[in-house]
C-alpha positions as CSV (number, residue, x, y, z in Angstrom):
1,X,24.3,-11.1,29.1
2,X,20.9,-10.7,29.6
3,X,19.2,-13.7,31.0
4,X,16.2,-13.5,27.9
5,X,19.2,-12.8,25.1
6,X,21.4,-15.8,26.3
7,X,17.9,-17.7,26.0
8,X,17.3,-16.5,22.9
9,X,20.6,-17.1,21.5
10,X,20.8,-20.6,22.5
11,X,17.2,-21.0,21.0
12,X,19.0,-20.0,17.5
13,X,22.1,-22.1,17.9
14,X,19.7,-25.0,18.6
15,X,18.2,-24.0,15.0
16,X,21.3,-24.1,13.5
17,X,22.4,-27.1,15.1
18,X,19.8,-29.3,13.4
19,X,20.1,-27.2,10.3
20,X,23.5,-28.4,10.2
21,X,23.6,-32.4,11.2
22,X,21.0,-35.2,10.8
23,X,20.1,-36.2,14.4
24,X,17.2,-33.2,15.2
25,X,14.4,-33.0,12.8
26,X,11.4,-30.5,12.0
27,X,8.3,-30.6,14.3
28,X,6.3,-29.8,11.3
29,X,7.0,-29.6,7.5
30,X,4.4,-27.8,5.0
31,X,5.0,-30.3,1.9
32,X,5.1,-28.6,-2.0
33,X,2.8,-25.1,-1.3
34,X,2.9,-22.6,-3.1
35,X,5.1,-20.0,-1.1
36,X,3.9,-15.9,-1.5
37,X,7.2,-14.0,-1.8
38,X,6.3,-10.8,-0.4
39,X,10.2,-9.2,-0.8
40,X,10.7,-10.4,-4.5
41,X,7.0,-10.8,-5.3
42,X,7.2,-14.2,-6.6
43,X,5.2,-17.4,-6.0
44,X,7.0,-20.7,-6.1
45,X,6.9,-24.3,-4.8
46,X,8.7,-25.3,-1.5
47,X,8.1,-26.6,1.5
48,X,8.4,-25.2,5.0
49,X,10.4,-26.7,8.1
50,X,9.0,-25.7,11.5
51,X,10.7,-26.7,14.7
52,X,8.8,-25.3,17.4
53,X,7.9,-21.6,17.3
54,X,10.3,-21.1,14.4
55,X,10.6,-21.0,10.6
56,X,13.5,-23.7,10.2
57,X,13.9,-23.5,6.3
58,X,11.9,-22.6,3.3
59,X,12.7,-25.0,0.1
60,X,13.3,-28.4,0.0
61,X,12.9,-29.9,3.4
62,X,13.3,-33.4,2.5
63,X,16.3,-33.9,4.7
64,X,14.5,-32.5,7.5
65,X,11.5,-35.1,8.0
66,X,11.9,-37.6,10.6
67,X,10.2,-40.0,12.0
68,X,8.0,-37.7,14.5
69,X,8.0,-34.8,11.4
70,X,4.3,-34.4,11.0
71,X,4.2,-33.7,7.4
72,X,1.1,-31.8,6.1
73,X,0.4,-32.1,1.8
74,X,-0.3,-28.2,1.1
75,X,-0.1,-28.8,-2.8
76,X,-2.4,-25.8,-4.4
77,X,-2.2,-24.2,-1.6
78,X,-1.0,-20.9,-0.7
79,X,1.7,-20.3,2.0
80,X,2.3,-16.5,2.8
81,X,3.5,-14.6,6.1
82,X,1.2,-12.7,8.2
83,X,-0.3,-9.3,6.4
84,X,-0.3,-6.3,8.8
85,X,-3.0,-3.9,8.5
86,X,-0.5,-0.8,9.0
87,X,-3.6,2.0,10.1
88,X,-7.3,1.2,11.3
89,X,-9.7,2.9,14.1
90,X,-10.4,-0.1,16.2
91,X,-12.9,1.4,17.9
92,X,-14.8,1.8,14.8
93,X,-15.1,-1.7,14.3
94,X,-17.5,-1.9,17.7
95,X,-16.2,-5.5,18.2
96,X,-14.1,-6.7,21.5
97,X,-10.6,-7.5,20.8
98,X,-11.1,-11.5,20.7
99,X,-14.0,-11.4,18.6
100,X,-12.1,-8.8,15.5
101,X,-9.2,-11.4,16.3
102,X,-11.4,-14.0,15.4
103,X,-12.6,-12.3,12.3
104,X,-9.4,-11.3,10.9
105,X,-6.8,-14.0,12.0
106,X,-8.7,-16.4,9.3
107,X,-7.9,-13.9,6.4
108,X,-4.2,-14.0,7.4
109,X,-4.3,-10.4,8.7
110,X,-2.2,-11.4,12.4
111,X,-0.9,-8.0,13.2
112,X,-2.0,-4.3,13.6
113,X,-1.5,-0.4,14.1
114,X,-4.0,1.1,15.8
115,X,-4.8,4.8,15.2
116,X,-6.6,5.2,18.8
117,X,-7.4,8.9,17.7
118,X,-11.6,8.7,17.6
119,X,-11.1,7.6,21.5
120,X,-9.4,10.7,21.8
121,X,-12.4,12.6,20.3
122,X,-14.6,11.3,22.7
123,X,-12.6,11.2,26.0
124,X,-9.8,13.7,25.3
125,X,-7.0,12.9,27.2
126,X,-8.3,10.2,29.2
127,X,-9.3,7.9,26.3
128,X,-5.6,8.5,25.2
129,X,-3.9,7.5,28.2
């Protein structure tokens, strides 16, 4: 098996590990937000478990605060995944990468396609490659 799959894996089993027993805890737990559904498109209370770069659980996380849990109150607040702005002309924008990162991050856009074709226009095959 590949050395970053076996990695990986053992990550996951880690997550299910403390899912499943009471002596690992959450890094982080989001406490009573208002969770954005995207699938279903509903909006409900819960709270979010995060142990390091992962989602650990969505709903009640009670069981999952320990005594290094840092435990944020996000009552009224809204708690969505990352939108993805599926076709834009970067170029047009005429910002560097950090600074439209820095402008759209905030607005909970974290991911997108870029349609390169305008730098195509200009440089032809060049501006492609």
């Amino acid at each position: 098996m590949d050395a970053k799959y076996l990695k990986m894996s053992m990550e996951y089993r880690n997550l299910i590990d403390i899912l499943m027993s009471d002596k690992d805890y959450a890094d982080i737990v989001l406490y009573d937000g208002e969770v954005v559904n995207v699938i279903t498109r509903e909006i409900y209370r819960a709270d979010i478990a995060i142990k390091g770069k992962y989602i650990l659980l969505v709903g009640d996380c009670k069981d999952l605060i320990g005594p290094d849990t840092l435990v944020i109150d996000v009552r009224g607040r809204y708690l969505s995944p990352g939108f993805i702005d599926s076709h834009m002309h970067f170029e047009s924008s005429m910002l560097t990468v950090t600074e439209f990162s820095r402008l759209s991050i905030p607005s909970g856009t974290t991911t997108l396609m870029a349609d390169p074709h305008e730098i195509g226009n200009a440089l032809g095959p060049v501006g492609m490659k």
